[in-house]
N, C-alpha and C positions, 0 to 999 in steps of 0.2 A: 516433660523431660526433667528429671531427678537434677538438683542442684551439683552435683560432681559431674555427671556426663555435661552439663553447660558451661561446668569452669575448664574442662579438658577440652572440650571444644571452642570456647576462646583464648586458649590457651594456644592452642594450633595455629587457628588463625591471626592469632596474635603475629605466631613467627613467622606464618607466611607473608604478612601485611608489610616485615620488617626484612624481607627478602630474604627469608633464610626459612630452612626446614628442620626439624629436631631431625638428626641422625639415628637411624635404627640401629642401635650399639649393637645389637646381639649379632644382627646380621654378619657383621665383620668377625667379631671377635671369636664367633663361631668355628670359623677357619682355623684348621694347627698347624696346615701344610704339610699335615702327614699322613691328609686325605688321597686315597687311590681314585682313580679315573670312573672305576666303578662309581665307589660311594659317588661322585661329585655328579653325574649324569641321573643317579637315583634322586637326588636330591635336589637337584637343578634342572635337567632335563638334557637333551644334547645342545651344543653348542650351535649357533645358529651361523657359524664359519668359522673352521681352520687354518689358520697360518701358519707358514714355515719361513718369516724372512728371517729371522736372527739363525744364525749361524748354531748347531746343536743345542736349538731351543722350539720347542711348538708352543702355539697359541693358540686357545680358544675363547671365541666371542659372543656375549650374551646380550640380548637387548629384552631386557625385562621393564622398564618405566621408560623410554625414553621417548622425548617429544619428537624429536629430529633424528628419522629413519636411517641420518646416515651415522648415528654416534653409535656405542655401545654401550652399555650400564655395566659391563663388569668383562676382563680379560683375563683369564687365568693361563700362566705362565708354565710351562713344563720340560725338566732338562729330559732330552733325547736319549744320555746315555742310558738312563736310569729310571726313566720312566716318574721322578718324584716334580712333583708339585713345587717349584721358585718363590711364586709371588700371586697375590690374588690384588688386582684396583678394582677399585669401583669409584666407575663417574657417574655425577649427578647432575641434571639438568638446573638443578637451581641451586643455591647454596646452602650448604648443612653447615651447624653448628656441631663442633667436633673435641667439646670441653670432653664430653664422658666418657672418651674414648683415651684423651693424652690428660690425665691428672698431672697438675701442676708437681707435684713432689717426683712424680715419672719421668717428664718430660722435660727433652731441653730443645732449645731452637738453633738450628745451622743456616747458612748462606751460600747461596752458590754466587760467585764461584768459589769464593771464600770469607774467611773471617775477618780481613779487613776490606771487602770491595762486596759492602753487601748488598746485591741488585734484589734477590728473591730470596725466600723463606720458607724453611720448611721446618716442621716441628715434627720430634721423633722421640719413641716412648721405645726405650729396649723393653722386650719380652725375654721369655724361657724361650730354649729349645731352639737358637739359633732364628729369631723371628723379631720383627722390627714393626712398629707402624709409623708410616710415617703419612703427613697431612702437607701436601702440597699448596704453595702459596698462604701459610700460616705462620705468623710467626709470635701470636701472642693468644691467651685464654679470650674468650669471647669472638675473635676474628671467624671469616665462616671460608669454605673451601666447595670446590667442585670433584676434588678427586683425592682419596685414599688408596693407598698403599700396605698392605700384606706382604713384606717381603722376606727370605733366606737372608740373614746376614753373611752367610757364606757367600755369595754372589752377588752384593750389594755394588761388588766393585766396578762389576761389569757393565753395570748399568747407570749407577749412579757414581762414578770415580772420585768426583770431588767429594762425596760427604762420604764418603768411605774413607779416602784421607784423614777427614777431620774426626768424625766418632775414632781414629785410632791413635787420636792425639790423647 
């Protein structure tokens, strides 16, 4: 085994030892949200269940890694009227590190339920093109997460109201 394949592979191991996984940046980032239903079945495959409980909104759910049959690894979000793409999460079964995805000068950290009664954390990097990421349960560079957020800032309100608030301070 060539000395760089044995430093990437303790490398991994490293993070997994330390309960956390390197997060597949591309994976996420990949996403513009101004993917059609098409491209996202070609490239993902069909969803492995459909939901309709939000009110002029469908879901679709993927179980791609997942240890526990009853979770999902990834739920892509989509307005009814219009057929576009909301929001894409992805949950992990074990904890990613999620520095390369919210670079310190990007990102800044919010509270639910606010800015002075700070119970939970979430760190969020504005994008182009009306797109937001946000890392659930994070609220500083190195902390690790089980779930990412792709979401429309256009509709952030609806689902997350309080840091819709606050990013409009």
């Amino acid at each position: 085994m060539s000395w760089v394949r044995f430093t990437l592979l303790g490398a991994a191991l490293a993070g997994l030892l330390a309960g956390q996984t390197l997060l597949p940046v591309g994976e996420l980032m990949r996403y513009t949200l101004d993917e059609s239903t098409e491209q996202l079945t070609r490239g993902m495959g069909a969803p492995v269940q459909i939901g309709d409980a939000s009110p002029g909104y469908l879901s679709w759910y993927y179980k791609t890694d997942v240890l526990d049959q009853h979770d999902f690894s990834h739920l892509l979000m989509f307005r009814k009227a219009d057929g576009k793409l909301v929001s894409v999460t992805r949950n992990f079964h074990l904890a990613v590190n999620v520095d390369a995805l919210l670079p310190v000068k990007s990102t800044q950290t919010y509270y639910w339920p606010s800015e002075t009664d700070r119970q939970w954390p979430v760190r969020v990097r504005r994008m182009g093109n009306d797109r937001l990421v946000i890392a659930m349960g994070v609220a500083k560079p190195g902390e690790t997460t089980t779930q990412v957020l792709i979401i429309r800032r256009s509709v952030l309100g609806l689902f997350l109201p309080w840091l819709e608030e606050q990013l409009a301070k």
